[in-house]
Backbone bond lengths (Angstrom), bond angles and torsions (degrees), N, CA, C in turn:
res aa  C-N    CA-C-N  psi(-1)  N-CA   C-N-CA  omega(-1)  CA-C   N-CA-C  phi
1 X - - - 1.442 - - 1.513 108.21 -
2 X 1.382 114.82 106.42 1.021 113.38 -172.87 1.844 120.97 -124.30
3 X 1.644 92.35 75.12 1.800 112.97 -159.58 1.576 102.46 -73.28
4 X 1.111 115.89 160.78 1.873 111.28 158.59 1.598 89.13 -87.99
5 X 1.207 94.68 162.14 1.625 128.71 -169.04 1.501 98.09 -126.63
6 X 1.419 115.86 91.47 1.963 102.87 153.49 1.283 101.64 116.29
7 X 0.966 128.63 -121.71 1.780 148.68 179.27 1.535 128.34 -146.42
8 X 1.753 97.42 -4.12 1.159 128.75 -179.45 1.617 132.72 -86.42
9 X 1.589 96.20 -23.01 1.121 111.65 167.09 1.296 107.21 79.17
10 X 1.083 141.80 20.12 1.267 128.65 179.55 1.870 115.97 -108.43
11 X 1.691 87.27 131.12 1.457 93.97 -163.78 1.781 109.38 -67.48
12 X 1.282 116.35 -162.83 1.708 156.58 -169.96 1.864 82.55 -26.50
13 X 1.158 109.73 -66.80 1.417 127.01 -160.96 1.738 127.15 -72.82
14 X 1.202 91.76 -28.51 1.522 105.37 151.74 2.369 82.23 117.49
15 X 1.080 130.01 -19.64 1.152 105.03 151.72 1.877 93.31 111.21
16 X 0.812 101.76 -70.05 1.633 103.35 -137.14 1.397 137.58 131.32
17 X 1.475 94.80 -20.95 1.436 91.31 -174.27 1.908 98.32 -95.09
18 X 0.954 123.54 -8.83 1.231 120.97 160.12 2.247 97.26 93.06
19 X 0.692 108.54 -72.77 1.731 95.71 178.64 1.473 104.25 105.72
20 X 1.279 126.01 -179.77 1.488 123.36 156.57 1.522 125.34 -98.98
21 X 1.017 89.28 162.10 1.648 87.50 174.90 1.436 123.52 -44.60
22 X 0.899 97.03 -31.00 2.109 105.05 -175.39 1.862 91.78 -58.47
23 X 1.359 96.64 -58.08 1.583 111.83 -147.76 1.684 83.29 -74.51
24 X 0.839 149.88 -67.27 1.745 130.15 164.67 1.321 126.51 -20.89
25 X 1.113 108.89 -42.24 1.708 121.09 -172.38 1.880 95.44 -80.97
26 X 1.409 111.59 -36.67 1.305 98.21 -174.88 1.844 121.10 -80.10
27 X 1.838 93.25 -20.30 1.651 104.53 162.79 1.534 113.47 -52.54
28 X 1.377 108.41 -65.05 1.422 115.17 176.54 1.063 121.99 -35.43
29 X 1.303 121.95 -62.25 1.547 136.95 176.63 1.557 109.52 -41.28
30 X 1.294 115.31 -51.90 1.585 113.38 -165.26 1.429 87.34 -81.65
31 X 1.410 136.79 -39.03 1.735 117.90 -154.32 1.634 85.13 -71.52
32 X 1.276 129.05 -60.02 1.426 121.11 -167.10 1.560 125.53 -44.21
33 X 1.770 103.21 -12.76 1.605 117.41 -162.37 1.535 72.87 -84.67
34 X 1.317 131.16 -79.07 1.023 162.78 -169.39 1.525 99.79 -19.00
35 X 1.071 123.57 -72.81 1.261 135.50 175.92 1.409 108.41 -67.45
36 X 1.124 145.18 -9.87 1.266 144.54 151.68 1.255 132.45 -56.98
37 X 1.815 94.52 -51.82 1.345 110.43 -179.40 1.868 98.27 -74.17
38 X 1.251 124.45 -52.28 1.556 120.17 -179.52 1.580 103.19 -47.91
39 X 1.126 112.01 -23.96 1.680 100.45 -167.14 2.267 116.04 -84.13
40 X 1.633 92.31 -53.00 1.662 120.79 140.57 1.955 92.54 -11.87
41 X 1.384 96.24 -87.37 1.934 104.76 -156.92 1.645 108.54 -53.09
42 X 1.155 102.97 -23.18 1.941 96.67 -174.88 1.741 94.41 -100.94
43 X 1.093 107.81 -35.30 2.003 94.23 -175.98 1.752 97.27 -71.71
44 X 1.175 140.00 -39.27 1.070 124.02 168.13 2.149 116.26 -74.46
45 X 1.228 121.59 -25.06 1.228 113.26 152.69 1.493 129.09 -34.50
46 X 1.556 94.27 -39.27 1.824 109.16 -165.02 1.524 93.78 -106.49
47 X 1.132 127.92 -15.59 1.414 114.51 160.53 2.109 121.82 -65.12
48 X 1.305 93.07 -25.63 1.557 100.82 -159.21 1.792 92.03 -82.51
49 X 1.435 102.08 -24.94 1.650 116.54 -165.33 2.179 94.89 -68.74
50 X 1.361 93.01 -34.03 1.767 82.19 -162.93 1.409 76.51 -108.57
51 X 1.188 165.51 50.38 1.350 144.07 110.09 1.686 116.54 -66.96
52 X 1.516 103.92 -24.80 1.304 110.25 175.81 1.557 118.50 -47.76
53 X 1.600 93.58 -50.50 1.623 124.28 -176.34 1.665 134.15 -10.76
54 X 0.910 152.59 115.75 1.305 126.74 177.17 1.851 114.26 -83.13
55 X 1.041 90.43 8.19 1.618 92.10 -173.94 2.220 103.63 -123.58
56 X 1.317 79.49 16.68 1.608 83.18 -173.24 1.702 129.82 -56.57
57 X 1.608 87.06 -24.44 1.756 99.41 163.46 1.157 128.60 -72.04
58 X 1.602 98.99 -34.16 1.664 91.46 165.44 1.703 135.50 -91.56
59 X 1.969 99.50 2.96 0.985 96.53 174.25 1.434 103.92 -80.50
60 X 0.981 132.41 -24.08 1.570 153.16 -164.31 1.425 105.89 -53.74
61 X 1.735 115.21 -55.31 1.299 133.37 -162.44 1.564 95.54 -74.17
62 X 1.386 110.89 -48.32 1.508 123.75 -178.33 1.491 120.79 -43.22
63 X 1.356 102.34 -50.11 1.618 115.10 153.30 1.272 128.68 -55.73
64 X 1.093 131.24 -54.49 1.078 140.32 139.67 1.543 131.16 9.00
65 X 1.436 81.64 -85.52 1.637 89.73 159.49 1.383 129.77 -64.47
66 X 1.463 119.35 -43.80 1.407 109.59 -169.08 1.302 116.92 -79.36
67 X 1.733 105.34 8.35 1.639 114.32 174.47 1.117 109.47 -91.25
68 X 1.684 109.40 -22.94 1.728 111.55 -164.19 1.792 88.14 -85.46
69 X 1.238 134.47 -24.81 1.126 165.63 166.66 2.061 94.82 -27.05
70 X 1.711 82.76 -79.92 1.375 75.16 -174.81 1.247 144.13 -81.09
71 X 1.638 94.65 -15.25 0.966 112.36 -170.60 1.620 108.14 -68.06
72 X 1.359 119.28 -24.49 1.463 121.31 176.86 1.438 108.41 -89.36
73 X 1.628 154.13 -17.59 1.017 119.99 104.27 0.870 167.63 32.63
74 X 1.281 111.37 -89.40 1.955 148.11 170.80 1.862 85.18 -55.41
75 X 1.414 110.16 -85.32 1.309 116.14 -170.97 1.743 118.77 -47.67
76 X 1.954 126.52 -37.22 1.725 110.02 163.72 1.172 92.55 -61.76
77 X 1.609 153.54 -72.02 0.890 129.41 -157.12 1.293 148.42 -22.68
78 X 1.817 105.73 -57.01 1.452 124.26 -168.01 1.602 107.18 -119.04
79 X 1.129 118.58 -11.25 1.777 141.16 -178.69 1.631 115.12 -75.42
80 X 1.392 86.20 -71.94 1.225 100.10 -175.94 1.320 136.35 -98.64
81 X 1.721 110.01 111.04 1.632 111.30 -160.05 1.751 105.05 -78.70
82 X 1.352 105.62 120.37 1.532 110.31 157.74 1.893 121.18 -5.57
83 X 1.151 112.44 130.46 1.414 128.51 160.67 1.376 115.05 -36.41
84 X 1.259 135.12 138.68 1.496 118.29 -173.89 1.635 93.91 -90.10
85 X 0.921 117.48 153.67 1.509 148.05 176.81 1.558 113.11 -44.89
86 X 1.556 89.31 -47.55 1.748 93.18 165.08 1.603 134.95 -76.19
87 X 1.483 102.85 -28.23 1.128 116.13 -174.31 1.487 98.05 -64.50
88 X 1.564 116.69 -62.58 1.460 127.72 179.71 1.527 101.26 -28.05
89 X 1.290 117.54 -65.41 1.863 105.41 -171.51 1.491 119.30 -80.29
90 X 1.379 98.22 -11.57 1.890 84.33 167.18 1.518 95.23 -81.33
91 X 0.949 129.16 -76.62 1.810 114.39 173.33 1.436 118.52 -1.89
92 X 1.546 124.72 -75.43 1.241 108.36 172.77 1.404 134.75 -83.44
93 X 1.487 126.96 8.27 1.483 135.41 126.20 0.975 108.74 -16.13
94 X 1.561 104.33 -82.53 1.578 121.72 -175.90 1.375 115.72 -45.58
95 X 1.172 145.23 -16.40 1.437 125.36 -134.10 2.397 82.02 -143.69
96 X 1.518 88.18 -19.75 2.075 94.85 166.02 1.613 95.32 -79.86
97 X 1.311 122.62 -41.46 1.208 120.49 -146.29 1.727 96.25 -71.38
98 X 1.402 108.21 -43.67 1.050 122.89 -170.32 1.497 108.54 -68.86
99 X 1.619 125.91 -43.04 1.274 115.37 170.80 1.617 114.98 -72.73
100 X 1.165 123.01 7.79 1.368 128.32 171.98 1.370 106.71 -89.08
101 X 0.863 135.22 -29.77 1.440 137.63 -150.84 1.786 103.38 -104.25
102 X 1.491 114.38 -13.76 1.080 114.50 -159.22 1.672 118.69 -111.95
């Protein structure tokens, strides 16, 4: 499909003649719709494919997990701020002191 775009005339590829910013931002916008919606039709394609499944419950659970998976992950990662530096060696102070004593 190879339409003019604008008043500018510039075909499929965007041309050469460059456009304005609006008219870029509005390319973008639709290819990303575009590709959304193409993307939408095959993840629900492949959804309809493992509902077929006879093992679909356990693919289900399988998911499941490796979401609960990441999702805990995701959260030490970005959640949880590091031990302070000090705390760490009074801890194992504590924990010499304690095998000293024993």
């Amino acid at each position: 499909m190879t339409r003019d775009v604008g008043s500018g005339g510039t075909g499929r590829d965007g041309g050469g003649r460059g456009g304005g910013l609006d008219e870029r931002m509005v390319l973008l916008v639709a290819g990303l719709a575009d590709l959304a919606v193409s993307t939408a039709g095959s993840v629900l394609g492949t959804v309809r494919e493992l509902t077929r499944r006879s093992d679909a419950a356990e693919l289900a659970a399988d998911a499941e997990h490796d979401l609960l998976a990441r999702g805990r992950l995701a959260l030490d990662r970005y959640a949880a701020a590091p031990p302070a530096h000090l705390e760490i060696l009074a801890r194992q102070a504590l924990a010499r002191r304690s095998a000293d004593d024993v």
